[in-house]
mmCIF file of the N, C-alpha and C atoms, coordinates in Angstrom:
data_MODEL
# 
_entry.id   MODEL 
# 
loop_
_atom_site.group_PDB 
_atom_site.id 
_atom_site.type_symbol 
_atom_site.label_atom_id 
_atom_site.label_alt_id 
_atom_site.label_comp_id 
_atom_site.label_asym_id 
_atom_site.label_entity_id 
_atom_site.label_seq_id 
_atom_site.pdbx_PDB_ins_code 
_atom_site.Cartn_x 
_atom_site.Cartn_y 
_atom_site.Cartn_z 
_atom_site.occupancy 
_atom_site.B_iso_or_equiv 
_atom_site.pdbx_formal_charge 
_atom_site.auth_seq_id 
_atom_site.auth_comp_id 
_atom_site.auth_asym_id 
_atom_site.auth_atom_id 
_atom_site.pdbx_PDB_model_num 
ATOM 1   N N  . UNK A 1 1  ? -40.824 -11.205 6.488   1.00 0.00 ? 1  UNK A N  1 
ATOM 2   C CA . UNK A 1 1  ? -41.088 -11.271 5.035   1.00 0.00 ? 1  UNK A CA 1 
ATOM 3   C C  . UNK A 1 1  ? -40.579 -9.998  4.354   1.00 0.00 ? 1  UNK A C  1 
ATOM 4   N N  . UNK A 1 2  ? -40.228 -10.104 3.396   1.00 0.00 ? 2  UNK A N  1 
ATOM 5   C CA . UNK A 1 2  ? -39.166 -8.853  2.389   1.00 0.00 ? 2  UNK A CA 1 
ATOM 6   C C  . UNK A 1 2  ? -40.361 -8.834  1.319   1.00 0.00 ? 2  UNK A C  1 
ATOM 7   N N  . UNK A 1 3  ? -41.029 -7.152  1.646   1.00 0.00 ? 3  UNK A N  1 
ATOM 8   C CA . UNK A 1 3  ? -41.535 -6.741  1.095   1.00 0.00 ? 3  UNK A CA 1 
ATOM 9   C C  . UNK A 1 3  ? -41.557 -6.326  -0.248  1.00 0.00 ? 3  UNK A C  1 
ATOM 10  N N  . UNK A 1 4  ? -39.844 -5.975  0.125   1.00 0.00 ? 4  UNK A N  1 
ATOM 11  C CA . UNK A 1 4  ? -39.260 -5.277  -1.853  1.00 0.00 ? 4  UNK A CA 1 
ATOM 12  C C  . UNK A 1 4  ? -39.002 -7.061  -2.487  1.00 0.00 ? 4  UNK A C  1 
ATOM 13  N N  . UNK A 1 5  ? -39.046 -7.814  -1.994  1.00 0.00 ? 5  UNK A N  1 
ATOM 14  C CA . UNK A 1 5  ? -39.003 -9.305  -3.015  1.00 0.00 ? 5  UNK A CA 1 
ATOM 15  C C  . UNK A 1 5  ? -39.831 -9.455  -3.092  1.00 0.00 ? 5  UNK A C  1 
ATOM 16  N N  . UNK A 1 6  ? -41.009 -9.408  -2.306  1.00 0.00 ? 6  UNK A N  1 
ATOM 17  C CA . UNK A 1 6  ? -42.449 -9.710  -3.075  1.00 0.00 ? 6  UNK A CA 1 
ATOM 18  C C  . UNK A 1 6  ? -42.700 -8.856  -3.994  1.00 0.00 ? 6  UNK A C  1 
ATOM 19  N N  . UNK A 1 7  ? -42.614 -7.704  -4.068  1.00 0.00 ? 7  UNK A N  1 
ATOM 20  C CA . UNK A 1 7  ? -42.946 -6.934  -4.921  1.00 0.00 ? 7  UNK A CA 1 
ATOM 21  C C  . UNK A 1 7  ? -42.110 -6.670  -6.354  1.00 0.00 ? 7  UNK A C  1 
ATOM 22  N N  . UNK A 1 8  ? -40.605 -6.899  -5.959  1.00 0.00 ? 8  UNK A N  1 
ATOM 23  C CA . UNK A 1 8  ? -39.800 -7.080  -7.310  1.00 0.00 ? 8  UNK A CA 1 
ATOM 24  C C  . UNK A 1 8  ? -40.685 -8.548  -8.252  1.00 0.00 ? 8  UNK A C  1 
ATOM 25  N N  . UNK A 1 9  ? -41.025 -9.625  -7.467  1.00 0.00 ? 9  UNK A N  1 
ATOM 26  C CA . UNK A 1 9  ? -41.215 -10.480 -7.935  1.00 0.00 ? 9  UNK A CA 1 
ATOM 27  C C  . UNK A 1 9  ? -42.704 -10.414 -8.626  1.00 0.00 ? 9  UNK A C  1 
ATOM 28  N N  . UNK A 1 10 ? -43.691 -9.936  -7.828  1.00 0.00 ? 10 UNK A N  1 
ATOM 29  C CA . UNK A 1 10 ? -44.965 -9.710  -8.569  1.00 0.00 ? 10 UNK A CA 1 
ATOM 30  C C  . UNK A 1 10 ? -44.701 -8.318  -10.057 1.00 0.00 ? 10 UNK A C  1 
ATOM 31  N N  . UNK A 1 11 ? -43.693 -7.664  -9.808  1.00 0.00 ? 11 UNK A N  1 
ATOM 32  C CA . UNK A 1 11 ? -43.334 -6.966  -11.049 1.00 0.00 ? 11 UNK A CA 1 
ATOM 33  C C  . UNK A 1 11 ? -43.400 -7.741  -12.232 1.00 0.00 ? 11 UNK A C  1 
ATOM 34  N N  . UNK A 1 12 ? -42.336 -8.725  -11.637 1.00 0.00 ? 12 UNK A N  1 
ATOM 35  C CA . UNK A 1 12 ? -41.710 -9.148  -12.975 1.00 0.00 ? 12 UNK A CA 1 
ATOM 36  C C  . UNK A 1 12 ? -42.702 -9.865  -13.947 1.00 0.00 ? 12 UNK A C  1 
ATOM 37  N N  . UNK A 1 13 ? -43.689 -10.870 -12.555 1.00 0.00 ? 13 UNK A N  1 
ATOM 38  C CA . UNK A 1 13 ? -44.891 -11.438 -13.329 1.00 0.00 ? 13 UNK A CA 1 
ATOM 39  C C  . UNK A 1 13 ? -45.697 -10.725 -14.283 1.00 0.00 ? 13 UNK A C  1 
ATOM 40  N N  . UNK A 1 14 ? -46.124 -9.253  -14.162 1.00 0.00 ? 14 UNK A N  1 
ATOM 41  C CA . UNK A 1 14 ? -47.304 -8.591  -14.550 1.00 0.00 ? 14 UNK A CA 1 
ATOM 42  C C  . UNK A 1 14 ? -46.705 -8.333  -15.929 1.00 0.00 ? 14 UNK A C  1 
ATOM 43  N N  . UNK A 1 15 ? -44.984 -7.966  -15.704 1.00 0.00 ? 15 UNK A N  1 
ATOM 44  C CA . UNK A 1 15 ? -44.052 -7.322  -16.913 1.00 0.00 ? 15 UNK A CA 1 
ATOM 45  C C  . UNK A 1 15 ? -44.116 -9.001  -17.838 1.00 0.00 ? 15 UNK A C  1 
ATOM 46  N N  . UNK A 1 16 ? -44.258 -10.011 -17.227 1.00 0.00 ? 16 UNK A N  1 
ATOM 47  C CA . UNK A 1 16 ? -44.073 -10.530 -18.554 1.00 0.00 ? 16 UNK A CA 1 
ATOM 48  C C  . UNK A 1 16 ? -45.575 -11.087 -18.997 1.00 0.00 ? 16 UNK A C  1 
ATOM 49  N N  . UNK A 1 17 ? -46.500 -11.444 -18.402 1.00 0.00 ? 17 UNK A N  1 
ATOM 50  C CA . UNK A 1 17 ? -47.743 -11.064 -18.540 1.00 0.00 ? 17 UNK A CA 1 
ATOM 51  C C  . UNK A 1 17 ? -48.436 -10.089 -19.282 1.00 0.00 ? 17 UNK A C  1 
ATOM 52  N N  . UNK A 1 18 ? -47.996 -9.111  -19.498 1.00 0.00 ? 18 UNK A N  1 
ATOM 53  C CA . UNK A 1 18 ? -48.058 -7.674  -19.919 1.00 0.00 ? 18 UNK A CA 1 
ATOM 54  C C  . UNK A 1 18 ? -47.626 -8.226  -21.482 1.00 0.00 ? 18 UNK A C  1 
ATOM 55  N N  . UNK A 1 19 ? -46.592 -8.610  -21.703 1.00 0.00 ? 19 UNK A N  1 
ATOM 56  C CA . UNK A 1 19 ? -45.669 -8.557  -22.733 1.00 0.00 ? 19 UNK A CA 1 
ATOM 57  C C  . UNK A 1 19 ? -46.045 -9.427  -23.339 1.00 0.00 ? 19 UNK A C  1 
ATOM 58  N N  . UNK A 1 20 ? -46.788 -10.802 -22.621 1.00 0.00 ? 20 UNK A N  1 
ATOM 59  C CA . UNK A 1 20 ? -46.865 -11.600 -23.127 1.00 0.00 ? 20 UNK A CA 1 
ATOM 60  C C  . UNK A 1 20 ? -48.748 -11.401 -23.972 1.00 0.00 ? 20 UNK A C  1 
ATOM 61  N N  . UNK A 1 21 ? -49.354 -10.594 -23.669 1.00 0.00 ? 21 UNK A N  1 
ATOM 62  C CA . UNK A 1 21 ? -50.577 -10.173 -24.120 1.00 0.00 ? 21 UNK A CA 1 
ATOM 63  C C  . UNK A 1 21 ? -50.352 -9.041  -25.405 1.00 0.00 ? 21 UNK A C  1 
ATOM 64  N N  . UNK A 1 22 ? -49.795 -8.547  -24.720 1.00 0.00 ? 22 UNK A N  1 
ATOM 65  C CA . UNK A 1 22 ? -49.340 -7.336  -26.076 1.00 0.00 ? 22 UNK A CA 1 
ATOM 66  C C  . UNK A 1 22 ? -48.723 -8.254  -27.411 1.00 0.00 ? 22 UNK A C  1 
ATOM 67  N N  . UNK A 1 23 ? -47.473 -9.389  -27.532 1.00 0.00 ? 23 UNK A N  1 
ATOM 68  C CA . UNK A 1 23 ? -46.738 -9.843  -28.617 1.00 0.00 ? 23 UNK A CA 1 
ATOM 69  C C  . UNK A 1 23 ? -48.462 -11.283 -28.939 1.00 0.00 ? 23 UNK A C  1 
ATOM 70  N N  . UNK A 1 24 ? -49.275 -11.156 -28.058 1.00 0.00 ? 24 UNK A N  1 
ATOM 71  C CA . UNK A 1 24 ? -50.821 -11.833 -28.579 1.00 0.00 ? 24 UNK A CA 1 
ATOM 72  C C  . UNK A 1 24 ? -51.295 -10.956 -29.307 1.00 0.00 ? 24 UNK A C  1 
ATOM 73  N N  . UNK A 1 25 ? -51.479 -9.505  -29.092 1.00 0.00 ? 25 UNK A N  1 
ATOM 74  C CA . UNK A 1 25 ? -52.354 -8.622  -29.763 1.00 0.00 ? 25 UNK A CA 1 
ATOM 75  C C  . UNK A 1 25 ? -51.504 -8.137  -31.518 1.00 0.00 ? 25 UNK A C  1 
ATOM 76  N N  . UNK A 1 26 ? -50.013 -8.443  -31.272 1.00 0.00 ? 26 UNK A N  1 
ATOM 77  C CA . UNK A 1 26 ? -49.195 -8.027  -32.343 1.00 0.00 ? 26 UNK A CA 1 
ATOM 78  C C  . UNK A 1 26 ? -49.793 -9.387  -33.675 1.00 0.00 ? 26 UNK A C  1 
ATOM 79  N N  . UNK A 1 27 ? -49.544 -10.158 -32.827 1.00 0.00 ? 27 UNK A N  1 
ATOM 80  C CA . UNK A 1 27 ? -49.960 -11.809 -33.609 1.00 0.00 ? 27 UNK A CA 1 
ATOM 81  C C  . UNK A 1 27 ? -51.423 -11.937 -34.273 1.00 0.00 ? 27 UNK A C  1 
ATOM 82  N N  . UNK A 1 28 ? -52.082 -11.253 -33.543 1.00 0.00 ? 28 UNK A N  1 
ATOM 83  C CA . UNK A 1 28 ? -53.474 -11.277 -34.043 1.00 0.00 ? 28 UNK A CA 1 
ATOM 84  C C  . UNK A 1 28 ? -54.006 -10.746 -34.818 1.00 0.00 ? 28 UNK A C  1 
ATOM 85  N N  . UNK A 1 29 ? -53.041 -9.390  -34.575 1.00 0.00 ? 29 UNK A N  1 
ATOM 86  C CA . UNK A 1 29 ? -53.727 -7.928  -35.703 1.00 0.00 ? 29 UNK A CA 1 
ATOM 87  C C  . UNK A 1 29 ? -52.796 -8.024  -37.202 1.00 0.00 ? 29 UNK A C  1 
ATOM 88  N N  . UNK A 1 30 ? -51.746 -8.690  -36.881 1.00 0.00 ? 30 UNK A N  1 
ATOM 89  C CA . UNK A 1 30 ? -50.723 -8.736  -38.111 1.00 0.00 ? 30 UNK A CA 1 
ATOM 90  C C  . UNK A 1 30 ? -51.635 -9.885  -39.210 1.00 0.00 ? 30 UNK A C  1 
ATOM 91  N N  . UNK A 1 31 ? -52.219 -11.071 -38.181 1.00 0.00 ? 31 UNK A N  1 
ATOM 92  C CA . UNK A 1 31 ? -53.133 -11.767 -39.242 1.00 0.00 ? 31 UNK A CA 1 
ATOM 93  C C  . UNK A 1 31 ? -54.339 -11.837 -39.316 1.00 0.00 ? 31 UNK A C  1 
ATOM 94  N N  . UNK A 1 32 ? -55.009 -10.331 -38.740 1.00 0.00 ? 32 UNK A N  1 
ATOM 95  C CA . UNK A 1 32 ? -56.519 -10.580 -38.734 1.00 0.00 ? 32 UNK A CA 1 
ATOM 96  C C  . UNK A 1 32 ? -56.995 -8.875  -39.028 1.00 0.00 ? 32 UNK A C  1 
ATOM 97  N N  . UNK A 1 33 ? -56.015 -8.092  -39.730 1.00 0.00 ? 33 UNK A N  1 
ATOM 98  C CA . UNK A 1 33 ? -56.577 -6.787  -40.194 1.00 0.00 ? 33 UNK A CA 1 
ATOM 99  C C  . UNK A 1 33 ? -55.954 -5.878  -38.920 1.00 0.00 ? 33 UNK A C  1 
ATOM 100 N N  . UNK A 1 34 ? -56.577 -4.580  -38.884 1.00 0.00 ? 34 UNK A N  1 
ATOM 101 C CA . UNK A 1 34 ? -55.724 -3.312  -37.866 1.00 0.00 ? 34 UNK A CA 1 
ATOM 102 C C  . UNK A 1 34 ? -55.478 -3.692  -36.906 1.00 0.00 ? 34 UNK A C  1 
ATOM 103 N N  . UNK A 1 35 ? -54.390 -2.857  -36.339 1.00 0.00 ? 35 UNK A N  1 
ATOM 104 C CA . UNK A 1 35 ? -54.363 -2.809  -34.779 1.00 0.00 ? 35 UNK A CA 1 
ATOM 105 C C  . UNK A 1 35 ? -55.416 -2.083  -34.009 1.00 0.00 ? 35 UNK A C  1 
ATOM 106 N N  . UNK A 1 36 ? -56.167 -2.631  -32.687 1.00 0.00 ? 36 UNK A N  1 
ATOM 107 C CA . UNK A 1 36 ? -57.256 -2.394  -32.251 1.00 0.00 ? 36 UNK A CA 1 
ATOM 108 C C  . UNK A 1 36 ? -56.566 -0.774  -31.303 1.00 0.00 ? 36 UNK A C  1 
ATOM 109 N N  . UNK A 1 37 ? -55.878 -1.431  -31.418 1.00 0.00 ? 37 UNK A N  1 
ATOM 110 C CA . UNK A 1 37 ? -54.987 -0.016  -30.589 1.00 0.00 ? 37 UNK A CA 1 
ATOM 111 C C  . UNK A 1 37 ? -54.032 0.791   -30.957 1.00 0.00 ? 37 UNK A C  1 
ATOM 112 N N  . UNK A 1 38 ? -54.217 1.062   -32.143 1.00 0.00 ? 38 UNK A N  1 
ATOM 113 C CA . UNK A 1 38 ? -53.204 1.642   -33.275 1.00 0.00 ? 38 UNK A CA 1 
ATOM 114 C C  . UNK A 1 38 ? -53.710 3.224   -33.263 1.00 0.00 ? 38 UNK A C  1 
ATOM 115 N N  . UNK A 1 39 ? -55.222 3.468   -32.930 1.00 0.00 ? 39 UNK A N  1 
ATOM 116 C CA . UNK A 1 39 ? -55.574 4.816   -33.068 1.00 0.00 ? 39 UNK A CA 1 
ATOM 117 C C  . UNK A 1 39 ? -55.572 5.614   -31.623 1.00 0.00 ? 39 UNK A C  1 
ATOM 118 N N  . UNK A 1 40 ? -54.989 4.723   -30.426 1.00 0.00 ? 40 UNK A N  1 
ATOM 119 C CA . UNK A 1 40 ? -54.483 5.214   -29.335 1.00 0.00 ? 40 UNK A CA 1 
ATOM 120 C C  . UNK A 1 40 ? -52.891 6.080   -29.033 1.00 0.00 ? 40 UNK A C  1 
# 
């Protein structure tokens, strides 16, 4: 088993996972008042 493909591959999941929560938090705060994480 190829360790660096499991792991390139669980990257990529988290990276778009990741991305895909963050462009949720952009969507939410643009129509529901501040960013919750704007003073970070």
């Amino acid at each position: 088993m190829q360790t660096s493909d499991l792991e390139g591959s669980t990257l990529d999941y988290w990276v778009a996972r990741g991305l895909h929560e963050f462009i949720r938090e952009i969507h939410f705060t643009d129509s529901g008042g501040r960013a919750k994480w704007s003073a970070s």
